[in-house]
C-alpha positions as CSV (number, residue, x, y, z in Angstrom):
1,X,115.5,91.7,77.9
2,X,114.9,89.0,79.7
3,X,113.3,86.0,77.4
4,X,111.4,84.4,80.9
5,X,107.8,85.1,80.2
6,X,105.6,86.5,83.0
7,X,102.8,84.2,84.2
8,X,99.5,85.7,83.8
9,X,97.7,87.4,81.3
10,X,99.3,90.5,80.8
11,X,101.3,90.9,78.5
12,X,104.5,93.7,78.8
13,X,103.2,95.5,81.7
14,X,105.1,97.2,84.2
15,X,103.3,98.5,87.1
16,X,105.6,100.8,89.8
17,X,105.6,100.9,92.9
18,X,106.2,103.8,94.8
19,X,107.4,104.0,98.2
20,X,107.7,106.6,100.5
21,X,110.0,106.2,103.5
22,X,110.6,109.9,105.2
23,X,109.1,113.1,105.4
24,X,111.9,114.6,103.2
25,X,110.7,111.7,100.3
26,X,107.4,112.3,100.8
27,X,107.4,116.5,100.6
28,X,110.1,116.7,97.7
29,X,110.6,113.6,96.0
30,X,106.5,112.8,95.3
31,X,106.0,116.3,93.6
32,X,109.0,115.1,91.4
33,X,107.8,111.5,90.5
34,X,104.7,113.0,89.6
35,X,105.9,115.5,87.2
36,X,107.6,112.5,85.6
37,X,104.8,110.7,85.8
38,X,102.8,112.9,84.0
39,X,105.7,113.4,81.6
40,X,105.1,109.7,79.6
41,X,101.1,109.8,80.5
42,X,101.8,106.8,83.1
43,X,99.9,106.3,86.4
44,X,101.8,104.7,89.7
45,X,100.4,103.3,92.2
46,X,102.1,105.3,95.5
47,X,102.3,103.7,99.4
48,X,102.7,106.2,102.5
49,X,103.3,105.5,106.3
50,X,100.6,106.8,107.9
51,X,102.6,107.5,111.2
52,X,105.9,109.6,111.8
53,X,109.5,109.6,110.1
54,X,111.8,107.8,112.6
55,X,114.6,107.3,110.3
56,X,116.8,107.7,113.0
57,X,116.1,104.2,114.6
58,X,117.7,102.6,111.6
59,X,121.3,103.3,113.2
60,X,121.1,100.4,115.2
61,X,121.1,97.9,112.4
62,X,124.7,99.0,111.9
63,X,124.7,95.7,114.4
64,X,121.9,93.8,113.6
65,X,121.6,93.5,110.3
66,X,125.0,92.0,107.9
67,X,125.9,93.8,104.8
68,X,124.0,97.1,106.6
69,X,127.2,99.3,105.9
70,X,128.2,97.5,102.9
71,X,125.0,98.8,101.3
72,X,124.9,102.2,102.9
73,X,128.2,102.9,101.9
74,X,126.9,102.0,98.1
75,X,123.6,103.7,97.9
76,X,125.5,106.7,99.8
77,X,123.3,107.0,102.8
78,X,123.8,111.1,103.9
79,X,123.1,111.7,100.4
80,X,120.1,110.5,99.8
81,X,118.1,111.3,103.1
82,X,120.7,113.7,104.6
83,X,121.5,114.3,108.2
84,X,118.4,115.9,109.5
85,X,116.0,112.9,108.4
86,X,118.7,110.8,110.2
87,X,118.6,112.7,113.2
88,X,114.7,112.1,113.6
89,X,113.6,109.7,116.3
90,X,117.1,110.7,118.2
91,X,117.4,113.9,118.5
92,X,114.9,115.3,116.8
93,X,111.1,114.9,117.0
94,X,110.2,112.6,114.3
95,X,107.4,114.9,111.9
96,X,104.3,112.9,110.4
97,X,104.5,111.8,107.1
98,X,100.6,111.7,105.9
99,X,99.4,114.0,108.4
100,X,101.8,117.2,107.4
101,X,100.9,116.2,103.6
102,X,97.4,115.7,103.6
103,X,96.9,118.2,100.2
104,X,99.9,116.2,98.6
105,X,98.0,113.2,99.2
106,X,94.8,114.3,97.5
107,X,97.0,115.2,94.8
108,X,98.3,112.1,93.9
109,X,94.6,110.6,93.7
110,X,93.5,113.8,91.6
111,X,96.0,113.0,89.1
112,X,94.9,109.8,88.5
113,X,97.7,107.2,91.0
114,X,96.7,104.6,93.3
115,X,97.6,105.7,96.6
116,X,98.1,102.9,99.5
117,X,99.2,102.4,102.9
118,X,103.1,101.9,103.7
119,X,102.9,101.2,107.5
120,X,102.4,103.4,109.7
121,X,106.0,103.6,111.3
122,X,108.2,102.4,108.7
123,X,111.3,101.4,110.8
124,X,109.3,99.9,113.4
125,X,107.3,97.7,111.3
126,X,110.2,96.6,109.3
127,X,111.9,96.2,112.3
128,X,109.9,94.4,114.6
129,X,106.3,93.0,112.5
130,X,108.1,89.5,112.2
131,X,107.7,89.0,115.8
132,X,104.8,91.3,116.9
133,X,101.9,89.2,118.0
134,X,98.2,89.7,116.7
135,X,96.6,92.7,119.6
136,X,99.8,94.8,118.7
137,X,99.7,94.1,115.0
138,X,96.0,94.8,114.6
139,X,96.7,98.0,116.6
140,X,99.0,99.2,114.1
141,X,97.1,98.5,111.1
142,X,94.1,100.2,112.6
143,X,95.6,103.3,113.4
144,X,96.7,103.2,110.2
145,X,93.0,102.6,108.6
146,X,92.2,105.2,110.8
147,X,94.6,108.3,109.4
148,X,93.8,107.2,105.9
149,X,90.0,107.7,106.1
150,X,90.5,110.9,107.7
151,X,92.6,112.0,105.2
152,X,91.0,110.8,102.0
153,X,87.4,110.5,103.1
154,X,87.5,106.9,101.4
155,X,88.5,102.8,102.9
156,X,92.3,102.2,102.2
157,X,92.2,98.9,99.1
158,X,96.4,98.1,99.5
159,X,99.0,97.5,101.4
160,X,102.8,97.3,100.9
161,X,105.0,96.1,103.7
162,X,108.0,98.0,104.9
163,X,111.2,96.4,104.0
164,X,108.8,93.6,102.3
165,X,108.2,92.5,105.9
166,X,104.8,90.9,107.1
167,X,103.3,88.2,109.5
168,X,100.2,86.2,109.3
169,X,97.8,88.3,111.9
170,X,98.6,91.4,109.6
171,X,97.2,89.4,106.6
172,X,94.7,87.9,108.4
173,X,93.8,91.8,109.2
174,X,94.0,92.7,105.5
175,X,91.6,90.0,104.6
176,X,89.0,90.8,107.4
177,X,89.1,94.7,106.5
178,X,88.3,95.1,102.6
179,X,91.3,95.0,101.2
180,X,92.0,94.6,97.7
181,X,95.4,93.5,97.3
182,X,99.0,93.6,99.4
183,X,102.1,94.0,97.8
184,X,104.5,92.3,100.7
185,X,107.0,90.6,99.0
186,X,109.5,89.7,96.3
187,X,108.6,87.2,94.0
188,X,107.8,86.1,90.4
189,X,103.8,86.6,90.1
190,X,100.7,87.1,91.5
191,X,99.4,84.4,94.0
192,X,97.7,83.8,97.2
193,X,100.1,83.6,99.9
194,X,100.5,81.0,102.5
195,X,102.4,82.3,105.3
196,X,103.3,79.9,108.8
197,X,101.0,77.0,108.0
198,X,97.8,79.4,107.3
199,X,96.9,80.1,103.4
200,X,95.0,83.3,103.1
201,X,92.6,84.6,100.3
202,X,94.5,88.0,100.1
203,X,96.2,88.7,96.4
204,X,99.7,89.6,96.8
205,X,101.4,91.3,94.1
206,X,105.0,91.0,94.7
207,X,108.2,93.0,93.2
208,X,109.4,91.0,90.5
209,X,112.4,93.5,89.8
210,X,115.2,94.1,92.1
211,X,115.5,97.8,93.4
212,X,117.5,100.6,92.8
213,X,119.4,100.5,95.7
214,X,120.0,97.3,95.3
215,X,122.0,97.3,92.4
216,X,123.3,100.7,92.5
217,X,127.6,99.9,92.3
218,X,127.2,96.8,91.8
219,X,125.4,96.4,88.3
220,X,126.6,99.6,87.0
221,X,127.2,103.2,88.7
222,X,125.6,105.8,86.0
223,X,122.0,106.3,84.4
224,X,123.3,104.4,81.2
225,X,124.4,101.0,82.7
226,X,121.8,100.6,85.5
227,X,119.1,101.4,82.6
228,X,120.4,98.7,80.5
229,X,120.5,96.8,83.4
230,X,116.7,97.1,83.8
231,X,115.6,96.8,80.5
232,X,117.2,93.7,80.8
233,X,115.7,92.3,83.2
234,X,112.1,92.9,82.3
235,X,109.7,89.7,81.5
236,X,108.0,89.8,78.4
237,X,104.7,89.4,81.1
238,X,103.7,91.3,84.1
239,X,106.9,93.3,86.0
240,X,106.3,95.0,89.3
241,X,108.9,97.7,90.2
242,X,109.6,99.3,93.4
243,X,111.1,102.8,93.2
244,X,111.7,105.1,95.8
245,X,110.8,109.1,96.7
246,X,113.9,109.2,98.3
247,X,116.4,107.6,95.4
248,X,114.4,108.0,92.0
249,X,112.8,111.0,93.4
250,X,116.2,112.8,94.5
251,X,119.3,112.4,92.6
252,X,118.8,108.9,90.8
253,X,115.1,110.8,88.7
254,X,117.5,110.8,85.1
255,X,118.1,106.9,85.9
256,X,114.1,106.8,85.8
257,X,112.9,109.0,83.3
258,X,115.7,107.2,80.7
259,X,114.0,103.6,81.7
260,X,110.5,104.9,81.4
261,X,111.3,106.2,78.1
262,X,113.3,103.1,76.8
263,X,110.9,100.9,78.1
264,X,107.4,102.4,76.5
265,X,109.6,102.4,73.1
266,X,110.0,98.9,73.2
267,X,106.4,98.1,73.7
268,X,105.7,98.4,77.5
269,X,102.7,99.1,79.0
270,X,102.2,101.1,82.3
271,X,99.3,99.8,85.0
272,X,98.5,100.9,88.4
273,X,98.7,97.7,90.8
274,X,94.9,98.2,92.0
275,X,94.6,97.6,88.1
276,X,96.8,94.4,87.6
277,X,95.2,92.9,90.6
278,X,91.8,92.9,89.7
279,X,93.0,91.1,86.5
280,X,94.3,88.7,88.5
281,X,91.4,88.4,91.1
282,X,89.6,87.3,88.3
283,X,92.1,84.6,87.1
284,X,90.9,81.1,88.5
285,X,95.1,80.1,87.5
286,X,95.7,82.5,90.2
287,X,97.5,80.1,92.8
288,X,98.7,79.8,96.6
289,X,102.1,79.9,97.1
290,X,104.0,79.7,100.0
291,X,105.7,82.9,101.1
292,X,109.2,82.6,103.9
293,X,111.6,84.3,105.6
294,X,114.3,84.9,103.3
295,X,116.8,87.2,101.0
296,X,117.8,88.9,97.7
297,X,120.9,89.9,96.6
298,X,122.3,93.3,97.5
299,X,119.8,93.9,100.4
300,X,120.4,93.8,104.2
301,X,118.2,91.5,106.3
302,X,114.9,89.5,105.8
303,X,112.3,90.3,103.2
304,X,109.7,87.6,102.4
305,X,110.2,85.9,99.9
306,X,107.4,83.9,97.6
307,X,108.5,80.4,97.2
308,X,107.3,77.7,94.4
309,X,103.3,77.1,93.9
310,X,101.3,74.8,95.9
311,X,99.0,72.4,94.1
């Protein structure tokens, strides 16, 4: 384990995040996650595009993006989303995530999870939000508002970026809107982001742990090693992790369940994020840091990144 403290209050806390990426995640890899979940008691806190699957698209960043087939060829892409959620967007019709699962949805409020909003196109957004300006950013996010409160009769209170991909009119949106929290980034803590210049009153809890995916072949290749590997890196603080419907809720759930075990027998605690972040709302230590452009290890492309605090 990891002897860096987390900064904060908390002490041995772990909340996970879930995201779901496809329709194939979301229909067969929640149902599983939540059986674990209620397995060891925990709650998550889970984030959903609100639009359509266009997995699909991805095959372009087979040239756009370096290390792209480097990781695909780890992770084992056809594998884990298989060839007809890679077909959709090209030639197939893309199905709607959210929409096609509205009872799933209610089902992961009813048994106690946080349930947010993951985009509403996940490839497009991850794609293309760097550069999108404000009308077309705010149209996105609105539609996605919009699908939410028709499906759960209630405001939407988070927000976690696709690909840990944002721009400033998006949390210039969150702030304006009711929002609770965001979780857009990787990082260290909770802080305040600042973002182009602009510094926004909008809590971001980023992923302090790397992700599955991430790791997988590089830091081990079975359920023991990449456990151990985890365990290890947890802070004695606050840990954010970011597990997938479509990796920890297909064939990597044994990886999981051993690390949820392992880790509440050592002393960990399980949060939703809604939870941590009204600790943190509450913290006057809270601070503003700035948030770039940037990488982590074993992922293609640009995630933001939070950098050190400001004064």
């Amino acid at each position: 384990m990891s002897a860096e403290a987390g900064e904060g209050v908390l002490s041995k806390v772990i909340g996970i995040k879930v995201d779901v990426d496809t329709s194939e995640g979301m229909k067969h890899g929640v149902p599983v996650l939540l059986a674990l979940f209620k397995k060891y008691n925990i709650h998550a806190s889970f984030f959903v595009p609100m639009g359509k699957d266009h997995t699909g698209w991805t095959a372009k960043r087979v040239f756009t993006r370096k290390g792209f087939l480097k990781k695909a060829g780890r992770v084992g892409v056809v594998s884990t989303y298989g060839i007809k959620t890679l077909l959709y967007g090209i030639l197939l019709p893309g199905p709607e995530i959210a929409k096609k699962n509205a009872a799933l949805l209610r089902r992961i409020t009813e048994e106690g999870h946080e349930l947010g909003i993951h985009g509403y196109d996940h490839v497009y957004w991850h794609d293309h939000i760097k550069h999108l300006g404000r009308e077309r950013t705010e149209g996105i996010l609105r539609k996605s508002v919009e699908v939410y409160r028709e499906l759960l009769h209630e405001d939407p209170q988070s927000f976690a970026a696709p690909g840990w991909m944002i721009n400033a009119h998006a949390l210039k949106f969150f702030e304006d809107n009711g929002f609770i929290y965001t979780s857009n980034a990787r990082g260290h803590a909770p802080f305040y982001p600042s973002l182009e210049g602009e510094a926004f009153h909008m809590l971001e809890l980023p992923s302090t742990l790397p992700t599955l995916d991430e790791v997988v072949g590089l830091a081990g290749t079975d359920t023991s090693s990449l456990t151990e590997f985890f365990l290890d890196a947890l802070k004695e603080g606050l840990n954010i992790m970011t597990v997938h419907t479509e990796l920890e809720g297909k064939h990597w759930t044994g990886f999981l369940d051993a690390f949820l075990r392992k880790s509440i027998e050592t002393g960990f605690i399980y949060k939703r994020l809604i939870e941590i972040a009204v600790e943190y709302k509450n913290l006057s230590t809270t601070k503003t840091c700035e948030m770039q452009y940037g990488s982590v290890e074993g992922r293609a492309g640009e995630v933001c990144v939070q950098m050190q605090r400001r004064a």
